[in-house]
C-alpha positions as a printed NumPy array, in Angstrom:
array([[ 63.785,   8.102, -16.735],
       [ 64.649,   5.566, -19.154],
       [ 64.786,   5.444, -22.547],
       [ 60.755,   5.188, -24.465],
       [ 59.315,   1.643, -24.182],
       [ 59.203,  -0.126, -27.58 ],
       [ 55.633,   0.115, -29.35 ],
       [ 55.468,  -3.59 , -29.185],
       [ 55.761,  -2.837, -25.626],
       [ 52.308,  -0.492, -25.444],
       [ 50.102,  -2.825, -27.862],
       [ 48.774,  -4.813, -25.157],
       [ 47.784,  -1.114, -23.46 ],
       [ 44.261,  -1.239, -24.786],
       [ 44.016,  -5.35 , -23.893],
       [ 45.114,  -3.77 , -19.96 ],
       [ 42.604,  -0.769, -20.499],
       [ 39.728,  -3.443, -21.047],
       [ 40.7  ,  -5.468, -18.087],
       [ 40.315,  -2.558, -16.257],
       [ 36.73 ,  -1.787, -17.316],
       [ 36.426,  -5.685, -16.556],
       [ 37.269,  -5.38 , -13.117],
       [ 36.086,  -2.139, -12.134],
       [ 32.623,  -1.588, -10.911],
       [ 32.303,   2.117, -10.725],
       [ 33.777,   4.796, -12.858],
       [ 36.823,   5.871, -10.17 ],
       [ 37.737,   2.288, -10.031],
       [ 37.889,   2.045, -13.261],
       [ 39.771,   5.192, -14.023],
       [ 42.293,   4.366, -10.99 ],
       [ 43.045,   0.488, -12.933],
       [ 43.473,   2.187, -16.273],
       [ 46.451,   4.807, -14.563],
       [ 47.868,   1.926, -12.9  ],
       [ 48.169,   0.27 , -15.842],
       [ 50.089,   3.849, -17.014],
       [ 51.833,   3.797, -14.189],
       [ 53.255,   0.112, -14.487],
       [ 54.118,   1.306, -18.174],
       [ 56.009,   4.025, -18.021],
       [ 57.104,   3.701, -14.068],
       [ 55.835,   7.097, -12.858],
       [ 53.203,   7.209,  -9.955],
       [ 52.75 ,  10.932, -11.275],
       [ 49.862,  10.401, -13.88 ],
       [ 46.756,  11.67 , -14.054],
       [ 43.206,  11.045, -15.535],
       [ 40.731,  13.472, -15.891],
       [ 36.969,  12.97 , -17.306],
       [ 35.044,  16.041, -18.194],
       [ 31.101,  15.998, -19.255],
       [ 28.806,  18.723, -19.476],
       [ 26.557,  16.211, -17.29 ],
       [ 28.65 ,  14.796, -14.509],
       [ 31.593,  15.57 , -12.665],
       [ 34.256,  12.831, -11.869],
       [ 37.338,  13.409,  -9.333],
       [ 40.688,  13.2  , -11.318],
       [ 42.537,  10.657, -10.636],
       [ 46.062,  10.225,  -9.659],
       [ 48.076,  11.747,  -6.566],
       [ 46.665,  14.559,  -4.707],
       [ 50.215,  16.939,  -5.257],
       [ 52.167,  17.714,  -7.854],
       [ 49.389,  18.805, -10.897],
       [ 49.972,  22.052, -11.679],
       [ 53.669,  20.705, -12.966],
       [ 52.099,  18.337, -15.282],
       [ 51.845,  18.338, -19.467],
       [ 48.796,  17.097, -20.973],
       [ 50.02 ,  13.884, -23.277],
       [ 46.763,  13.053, -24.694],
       [ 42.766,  13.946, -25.007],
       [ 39.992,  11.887, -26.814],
       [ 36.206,  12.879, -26.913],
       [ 33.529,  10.717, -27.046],
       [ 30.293,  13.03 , -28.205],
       [ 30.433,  16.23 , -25.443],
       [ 32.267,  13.874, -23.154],
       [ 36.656,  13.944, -22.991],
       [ 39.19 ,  12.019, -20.941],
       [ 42.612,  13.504, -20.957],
       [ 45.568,  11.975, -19.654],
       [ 48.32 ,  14.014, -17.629],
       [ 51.927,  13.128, -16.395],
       [ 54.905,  15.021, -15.592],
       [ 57.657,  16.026, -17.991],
       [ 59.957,  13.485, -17.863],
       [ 57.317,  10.91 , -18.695],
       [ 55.052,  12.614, -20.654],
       [ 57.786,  12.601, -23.519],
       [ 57.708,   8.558, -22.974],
       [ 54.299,   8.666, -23.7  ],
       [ 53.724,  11.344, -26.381],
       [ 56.012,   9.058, -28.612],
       [ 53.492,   6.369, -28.673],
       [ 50.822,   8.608, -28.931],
       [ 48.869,   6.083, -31.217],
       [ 48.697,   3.028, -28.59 ],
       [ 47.408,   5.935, -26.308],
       [ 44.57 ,   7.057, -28.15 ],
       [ 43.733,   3.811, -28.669],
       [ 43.652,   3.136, -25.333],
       [ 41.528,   6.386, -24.058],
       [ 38.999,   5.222, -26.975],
       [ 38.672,   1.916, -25.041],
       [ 38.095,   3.657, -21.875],
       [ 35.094,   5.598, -23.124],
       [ 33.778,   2.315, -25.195],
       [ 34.   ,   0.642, -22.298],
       [ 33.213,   3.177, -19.819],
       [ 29.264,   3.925, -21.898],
       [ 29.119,  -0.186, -21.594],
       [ 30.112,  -0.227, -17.984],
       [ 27.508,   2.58 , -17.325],
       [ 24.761,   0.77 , -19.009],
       [ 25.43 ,  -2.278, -17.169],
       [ 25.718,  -0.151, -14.206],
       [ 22.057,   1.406, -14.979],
       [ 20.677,  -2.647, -15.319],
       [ 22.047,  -3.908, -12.726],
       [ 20.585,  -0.882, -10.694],
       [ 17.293,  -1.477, -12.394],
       [ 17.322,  -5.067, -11.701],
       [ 17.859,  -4.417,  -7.628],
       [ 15.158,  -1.987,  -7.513],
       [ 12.54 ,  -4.611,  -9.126],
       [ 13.782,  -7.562,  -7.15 ],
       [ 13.099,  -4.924,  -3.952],
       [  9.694,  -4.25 ,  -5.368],
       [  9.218,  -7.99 ,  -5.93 ],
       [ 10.339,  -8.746,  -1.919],
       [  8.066,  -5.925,  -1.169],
       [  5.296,  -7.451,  -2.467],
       [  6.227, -10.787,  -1.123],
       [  5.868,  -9.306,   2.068],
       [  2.936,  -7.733,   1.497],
       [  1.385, -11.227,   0.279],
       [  2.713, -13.603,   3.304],
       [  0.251, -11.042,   5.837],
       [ -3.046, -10.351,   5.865],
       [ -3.845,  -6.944,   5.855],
       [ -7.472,  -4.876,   6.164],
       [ -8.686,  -4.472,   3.079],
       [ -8.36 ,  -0.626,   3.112],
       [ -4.608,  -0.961,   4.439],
       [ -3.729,  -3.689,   1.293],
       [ -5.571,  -0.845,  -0.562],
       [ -3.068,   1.945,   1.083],
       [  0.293,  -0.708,   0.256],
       [ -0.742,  -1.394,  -2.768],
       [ -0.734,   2.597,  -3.619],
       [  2.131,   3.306,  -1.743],
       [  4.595,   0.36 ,  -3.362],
       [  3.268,   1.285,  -7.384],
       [  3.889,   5.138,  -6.638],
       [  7.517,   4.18 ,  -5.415],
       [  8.281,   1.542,  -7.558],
       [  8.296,   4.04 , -10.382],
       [  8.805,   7.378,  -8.788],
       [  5.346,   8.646,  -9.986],
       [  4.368,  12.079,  -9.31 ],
       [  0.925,  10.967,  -8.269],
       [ -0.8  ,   7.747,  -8.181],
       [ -4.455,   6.334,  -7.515],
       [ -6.072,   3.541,  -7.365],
       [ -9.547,   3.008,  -8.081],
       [-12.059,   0.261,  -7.048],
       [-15.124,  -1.084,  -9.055],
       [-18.328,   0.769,  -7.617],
       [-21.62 ,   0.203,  -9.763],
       [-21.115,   1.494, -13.073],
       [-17.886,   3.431, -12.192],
       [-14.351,   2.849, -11.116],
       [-14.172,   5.312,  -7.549],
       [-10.928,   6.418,  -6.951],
       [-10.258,   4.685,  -3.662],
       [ -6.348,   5.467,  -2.081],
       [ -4.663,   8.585,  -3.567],
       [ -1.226,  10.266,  -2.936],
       [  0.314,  13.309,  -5.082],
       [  3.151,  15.67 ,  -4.415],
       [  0.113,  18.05 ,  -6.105],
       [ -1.864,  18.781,  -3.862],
       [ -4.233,  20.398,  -6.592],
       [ -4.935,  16.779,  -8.479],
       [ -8.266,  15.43 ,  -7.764],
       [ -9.268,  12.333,  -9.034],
       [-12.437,  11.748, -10.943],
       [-14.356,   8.28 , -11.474],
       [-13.762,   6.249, -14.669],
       [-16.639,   4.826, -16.5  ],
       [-16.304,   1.088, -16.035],
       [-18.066,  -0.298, -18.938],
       [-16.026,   1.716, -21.266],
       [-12.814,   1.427, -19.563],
       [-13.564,  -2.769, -19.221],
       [-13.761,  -2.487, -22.797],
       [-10.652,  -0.609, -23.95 ],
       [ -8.533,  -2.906, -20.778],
       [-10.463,  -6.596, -21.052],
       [-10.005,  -8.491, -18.004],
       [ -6.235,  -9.803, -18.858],
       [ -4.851,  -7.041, -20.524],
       [ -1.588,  -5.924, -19.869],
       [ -0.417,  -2.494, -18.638],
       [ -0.376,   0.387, -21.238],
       [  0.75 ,   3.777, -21.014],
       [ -0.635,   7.123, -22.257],
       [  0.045,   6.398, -25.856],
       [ -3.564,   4.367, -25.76 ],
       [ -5.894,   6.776, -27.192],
       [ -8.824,   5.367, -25.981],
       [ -7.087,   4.544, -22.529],
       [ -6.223,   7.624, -21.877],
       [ -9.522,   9.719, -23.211],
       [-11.028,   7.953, -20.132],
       [ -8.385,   8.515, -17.518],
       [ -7.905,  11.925, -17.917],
       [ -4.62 ,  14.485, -18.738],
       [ -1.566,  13.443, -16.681],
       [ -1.935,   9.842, -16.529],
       [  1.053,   8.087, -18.008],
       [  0.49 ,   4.423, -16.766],
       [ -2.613,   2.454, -16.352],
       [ -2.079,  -0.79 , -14.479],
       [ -5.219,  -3.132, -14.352],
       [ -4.718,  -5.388, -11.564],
       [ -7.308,  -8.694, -12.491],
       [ -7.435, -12.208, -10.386],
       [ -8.53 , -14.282, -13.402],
       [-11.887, -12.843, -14.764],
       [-12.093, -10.803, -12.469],
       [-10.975,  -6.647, -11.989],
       [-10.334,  -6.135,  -8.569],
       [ -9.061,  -2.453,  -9.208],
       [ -6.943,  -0.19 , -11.693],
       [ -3.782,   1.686, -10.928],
       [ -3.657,   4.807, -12.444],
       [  0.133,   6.542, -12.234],
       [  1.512,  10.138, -13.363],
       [  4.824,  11.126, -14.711],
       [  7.51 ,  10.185, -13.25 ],
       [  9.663,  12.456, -10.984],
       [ 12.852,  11.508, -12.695],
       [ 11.249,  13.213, -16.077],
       [ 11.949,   8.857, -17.864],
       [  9.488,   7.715, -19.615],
       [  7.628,   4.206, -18.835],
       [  9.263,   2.145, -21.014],
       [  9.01 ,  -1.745, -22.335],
       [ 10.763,  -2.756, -18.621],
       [  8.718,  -0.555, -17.038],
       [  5.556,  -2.044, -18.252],
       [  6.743,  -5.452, -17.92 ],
       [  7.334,  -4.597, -14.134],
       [  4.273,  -3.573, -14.131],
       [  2.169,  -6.467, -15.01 ],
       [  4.25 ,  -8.592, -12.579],
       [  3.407,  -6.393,  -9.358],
       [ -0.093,  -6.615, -10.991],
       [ -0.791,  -9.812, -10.543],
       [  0.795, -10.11 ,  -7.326],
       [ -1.257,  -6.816,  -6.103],
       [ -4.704,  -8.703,  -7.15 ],
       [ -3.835, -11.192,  -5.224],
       [ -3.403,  -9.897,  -2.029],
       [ -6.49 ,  -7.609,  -2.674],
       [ -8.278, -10.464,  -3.838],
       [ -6.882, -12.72 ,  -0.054],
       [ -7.787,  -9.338,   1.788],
       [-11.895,  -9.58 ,   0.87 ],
       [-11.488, -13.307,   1.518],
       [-10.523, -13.047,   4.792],
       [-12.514, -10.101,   6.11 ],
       [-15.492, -12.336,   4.226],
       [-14.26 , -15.547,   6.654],
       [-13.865, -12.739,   9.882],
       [-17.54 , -11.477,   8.636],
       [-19.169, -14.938,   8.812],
       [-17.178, -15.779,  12.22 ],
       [-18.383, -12.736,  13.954],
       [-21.555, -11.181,  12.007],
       [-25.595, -12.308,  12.385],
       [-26.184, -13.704,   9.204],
       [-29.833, -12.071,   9.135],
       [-29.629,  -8.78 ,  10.875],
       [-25.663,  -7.917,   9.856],
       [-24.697,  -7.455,  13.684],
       [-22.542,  -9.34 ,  15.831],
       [-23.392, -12.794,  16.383],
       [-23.342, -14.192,  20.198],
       [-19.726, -14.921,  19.927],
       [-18.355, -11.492,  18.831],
       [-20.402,  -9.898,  21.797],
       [-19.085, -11.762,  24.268],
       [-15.907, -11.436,  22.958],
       [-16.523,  -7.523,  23.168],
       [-18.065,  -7.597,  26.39 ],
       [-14.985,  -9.57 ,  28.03 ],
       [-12.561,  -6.75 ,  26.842],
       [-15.392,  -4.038,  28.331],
       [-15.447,  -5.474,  31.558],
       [-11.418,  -5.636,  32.057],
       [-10.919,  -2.38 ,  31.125],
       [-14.079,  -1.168,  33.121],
       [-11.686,  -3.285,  35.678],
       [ -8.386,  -1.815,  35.1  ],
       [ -9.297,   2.148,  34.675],
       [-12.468,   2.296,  37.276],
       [-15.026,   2.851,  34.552],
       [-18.946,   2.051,  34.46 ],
       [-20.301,  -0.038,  31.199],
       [-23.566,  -0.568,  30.79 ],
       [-24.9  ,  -3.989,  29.515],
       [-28.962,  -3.903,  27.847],
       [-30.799,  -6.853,  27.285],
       [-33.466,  -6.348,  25.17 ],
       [-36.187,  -8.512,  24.523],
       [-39.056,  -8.135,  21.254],
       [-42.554,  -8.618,  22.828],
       [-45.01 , -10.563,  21.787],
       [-42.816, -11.517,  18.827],
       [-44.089, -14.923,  18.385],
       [-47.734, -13.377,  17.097],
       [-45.879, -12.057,  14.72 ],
       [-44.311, -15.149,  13.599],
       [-47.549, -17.023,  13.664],
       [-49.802, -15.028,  12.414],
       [-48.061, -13.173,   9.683],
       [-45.181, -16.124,   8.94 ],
       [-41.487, -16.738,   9.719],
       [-40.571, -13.894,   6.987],
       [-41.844, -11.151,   8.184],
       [-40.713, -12.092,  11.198],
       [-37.437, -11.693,   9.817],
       [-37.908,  -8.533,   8.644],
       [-39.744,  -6.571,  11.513],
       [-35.728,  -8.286,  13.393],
       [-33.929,  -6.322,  10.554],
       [-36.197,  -3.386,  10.981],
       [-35.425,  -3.352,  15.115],
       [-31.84 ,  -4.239,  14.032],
       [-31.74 ,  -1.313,  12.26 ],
       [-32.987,   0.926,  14.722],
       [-30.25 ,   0.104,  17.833],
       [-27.41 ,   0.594,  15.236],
       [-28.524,   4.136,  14.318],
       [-29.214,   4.904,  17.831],
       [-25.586,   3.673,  19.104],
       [-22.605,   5.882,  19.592],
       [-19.384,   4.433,  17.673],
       [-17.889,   3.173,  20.6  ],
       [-21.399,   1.174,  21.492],
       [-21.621,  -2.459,  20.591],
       [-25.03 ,  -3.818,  19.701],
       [-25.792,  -7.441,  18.087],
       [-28.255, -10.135,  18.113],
       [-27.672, -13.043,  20.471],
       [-29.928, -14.836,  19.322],
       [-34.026, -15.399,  18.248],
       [-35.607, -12.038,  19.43 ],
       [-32.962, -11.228,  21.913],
       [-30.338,  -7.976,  21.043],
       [-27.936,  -7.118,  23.498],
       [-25.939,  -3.713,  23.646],
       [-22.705,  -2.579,  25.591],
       [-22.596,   1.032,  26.176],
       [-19.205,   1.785,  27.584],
       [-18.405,   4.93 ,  29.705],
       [-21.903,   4.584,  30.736],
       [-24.156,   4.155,  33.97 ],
       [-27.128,   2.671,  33.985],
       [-29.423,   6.257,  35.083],
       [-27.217,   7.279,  31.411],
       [-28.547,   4.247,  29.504],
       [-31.61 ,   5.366,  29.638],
       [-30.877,   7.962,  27.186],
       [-30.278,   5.753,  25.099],
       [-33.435,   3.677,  25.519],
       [-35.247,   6.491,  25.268],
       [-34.064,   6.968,  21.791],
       [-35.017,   3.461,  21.117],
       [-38.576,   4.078,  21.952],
       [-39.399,   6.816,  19.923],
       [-37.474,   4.865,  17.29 ],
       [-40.094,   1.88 ,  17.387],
       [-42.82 ,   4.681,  17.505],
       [-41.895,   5.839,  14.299],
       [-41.109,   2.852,  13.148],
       [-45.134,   2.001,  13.528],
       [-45.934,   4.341,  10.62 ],
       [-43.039,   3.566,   8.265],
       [-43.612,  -0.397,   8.596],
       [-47.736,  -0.739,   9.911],
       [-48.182,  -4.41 ,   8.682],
       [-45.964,  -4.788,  12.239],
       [-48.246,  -2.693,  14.03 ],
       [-46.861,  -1.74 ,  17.855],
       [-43.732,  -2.956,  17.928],
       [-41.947,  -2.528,  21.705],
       [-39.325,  -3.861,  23.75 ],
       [-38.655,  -5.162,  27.525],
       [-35.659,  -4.573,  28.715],
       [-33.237,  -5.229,  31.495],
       [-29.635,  -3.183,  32.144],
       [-26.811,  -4.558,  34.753],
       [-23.716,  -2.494,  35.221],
       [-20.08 ,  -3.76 ,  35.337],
       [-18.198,  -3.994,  37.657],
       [-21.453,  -3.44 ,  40.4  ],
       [-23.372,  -6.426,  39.168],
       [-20.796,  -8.755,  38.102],
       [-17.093,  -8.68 ,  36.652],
       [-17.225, -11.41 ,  34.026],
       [-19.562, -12.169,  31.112],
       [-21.491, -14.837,  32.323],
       [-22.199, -12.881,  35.762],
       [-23.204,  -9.362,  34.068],
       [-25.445, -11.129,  31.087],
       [-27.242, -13.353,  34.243],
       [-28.075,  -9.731,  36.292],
       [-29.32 ,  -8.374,  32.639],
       [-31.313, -11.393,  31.894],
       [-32.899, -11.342,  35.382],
       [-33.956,  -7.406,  35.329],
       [-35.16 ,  -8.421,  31.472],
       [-38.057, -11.019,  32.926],
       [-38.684,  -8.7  ,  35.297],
       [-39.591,  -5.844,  33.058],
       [-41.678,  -9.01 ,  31.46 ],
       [-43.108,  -9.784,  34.148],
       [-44.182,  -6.505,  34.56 ],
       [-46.295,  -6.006,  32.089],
       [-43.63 ,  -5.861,  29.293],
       [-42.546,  -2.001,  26.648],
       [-40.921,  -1.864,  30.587],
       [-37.143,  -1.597,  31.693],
       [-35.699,  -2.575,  34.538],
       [-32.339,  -2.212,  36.565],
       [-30.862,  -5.674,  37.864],
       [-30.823,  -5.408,  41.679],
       [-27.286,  -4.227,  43.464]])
């Protein structure tokens, strides 16, 4: 080797050291731009740098033979943490003679390293909220059930922030019911909040607040770290509740700031979700009686009838009929009219199976689609029905008998489209009238 390099020669090491740190976006890359920068000085590839922490572990750096020959030329510790700089012989007594520029230069590195790692840890932070932010979007540009925006909302908080356990909790009455849940604990059980004394600690606007709210947290319990109040305006349309987090962090200033912005946003879509199952209501639902309006049941009964078509199944179709409902109307007025429909409403949607359809189609006319079913099984069904109305009689007497004609048709053997099963059910129907009426007929094969 050559004779040393001239100190004025290793001042601008440091200046190199920082370009490095610069440059480099992770610690090996900036470790491997600091020994080429050796390496250019002193003209040796064999140099090495070595990091050691009680906390991490970083590869050395340098070739991959020829170690065990080398001579340590210089160590500097930052707190527990060291970098130490090896060569072999022949340039290690180059560099131990301007031993000054080189501890000047390892105390860059680890300046410069604890700034590179805190950019490192913002920059990290910053992705992860601008995913959270684009998961959110997402969630916002569909239109989700309420129960699943419910489930997303609970799912996105909890993983936002890596919360042991999260829940979120709706306003019921006078209490806030936890709704959605998730833990890694299966033990937690969440308990309702009193609303009028959690409303008052979190008024509608309030920002997030962690556990560190006495009052906050005397109401949500032991374990909660982060309370999250998601309002639309005035109004609450839940609160998140979150646990510690798994990485053992705290919820700090950014943390809460997050929070309030995925609020909002979370409201929102809760707040679009009741909108739109309010619009789907009011498309599809009997404004009086709360079942499905004439359009939803022929909607239903198309979708019956083609798979009835395509898997050789029966479904039976039952028109029924209130008789003598106009007395009612006239002599005891329009209202109770209404009512004595909500009552019979009432008593075809407790007698119906889950996958039954039943709605009003219109006046004093109900119609039901029992699927999987023959007609000789309907019965069962209207058999329910009657001793319904019978008991019906002493719970509601102003009505006095209360019965019902009815006429069944069967798809596919009386017709394979709406219009041609609802005709045979509305012709066996007048012929049960006919009949006498409290009668039910079959429509003819």
């Amino acid at each position: 080797m050559g004779s040393s390099p001239p100190p004025t020669t290793l001042a601008s090491l440091p200046s190199a050291f920082a370009a490095a740190c610069r440059l480099s976006r992770t610690e090996g890359e900036l470790f491997e731009r600091c020994r080429v920068a050796l390496v250019r000085r002193f003209q040796s590839e064999r140099i090495w740098i070595t990091l050691v922490s009680p906390t991490e572990t970083v590869p050395r750096v340098g070739p991959e033979e020829g170690f065990e020959d080398t001579v340590e030329v210089a160590r500097l510790g930052s707190g527990e943490t060291q970098v130490m700089i090896h060569a072999e012989p022949a340039a290690a007594s180059e560099m131990r003679a301007v031993a000054m520029p080189l501890a000047v230069g390892l105390s860059v590195v680890l300046e410069l390293r604890s700034v590179l790692l805190e950019r490192q840890a913002s920059l990290d932070d910053a992705v992860f909220q601008l995913r959270a932010l684009r998961q959110v979007a997402r969630l916002l540009s569909s239109v989700h059930s309420i129960e699943e925006t419910e489930q997303l909302i609970l799912d996105f908080m909890a993983e936002v922030f890596f919360a042991w356990w999260a829940c979120l909790y709706r306003p019921e009455g006078e209490v806030y019911a936890p709704k959605v849940f998730r833990a890694l604990n299966d033990r937690l059980r969440p308990a309702p909040i009193a609303k009028g004394a959690l409303d008052q600690a979190l008024p509608a606007g309030s920002a997030s607040t962690g556990a560190d709210d006495v009052a906050v947290a005397a109401l949500v319990g032991p374990g909660a770290e982060l309370v999250v109040p998601l309002d639309a305006g005035a109004e609450r349309m839940a609160v998140m509740v979150l646990g510690s987090r798994i990485s053992d962090n705290l919820y700090g200033r950014a943390e809460l700031e997050l929070a309030g912005t995925l609020s909002f946003a979370a409201a929102i879509a809760l707040k679009n979700s009741e909108l739109v199952e309010q619009l789907h209501s009011a498309a599809t639902t009997d404004e009086l009686t709360g079942l499905y309006n004439r359009r939803a049941l022929e909607e239903r009964l198309a979708a019956e009838i083609s798979r009835s078509l395509r898997h050789q199944l029966h479904t039976s179709v039952l028109l029924l009929d209130l008789d003598r409902f106009k007395v009612v109307n006239d002599t005891m007025g329009h209202a109770a009219g209404d009512r004595l429909l909500i009552e019979v409403a009432r008593v075809l949607r407790r007698q119906c199976r889950a996958l039954d359809v039943v709605g009003r189609l219109g006046g004093d006319e109900f119609l039901v689609i029992l699927p999987m079913t023959k007609p000789a099984e309907a019965q069962v069904f209207v058999a329910r029905v009657q001793s319904s109305l019978r008991e019906m009689e002493k719970t509601s007497p102003e009505f006095g008998v209360c019965t019902l004609s009815m006429g069944i048709a069967e798809s596919p053997r009386h017709g394979t489209t709406v219009s041609s099963v609802l005709a045979a059910a509305d012709t066996a129907l007048y012929k049960a009238k006919r009949g006498g009426r409290n009668a039910v007929e079959v429509a003819d094969s």
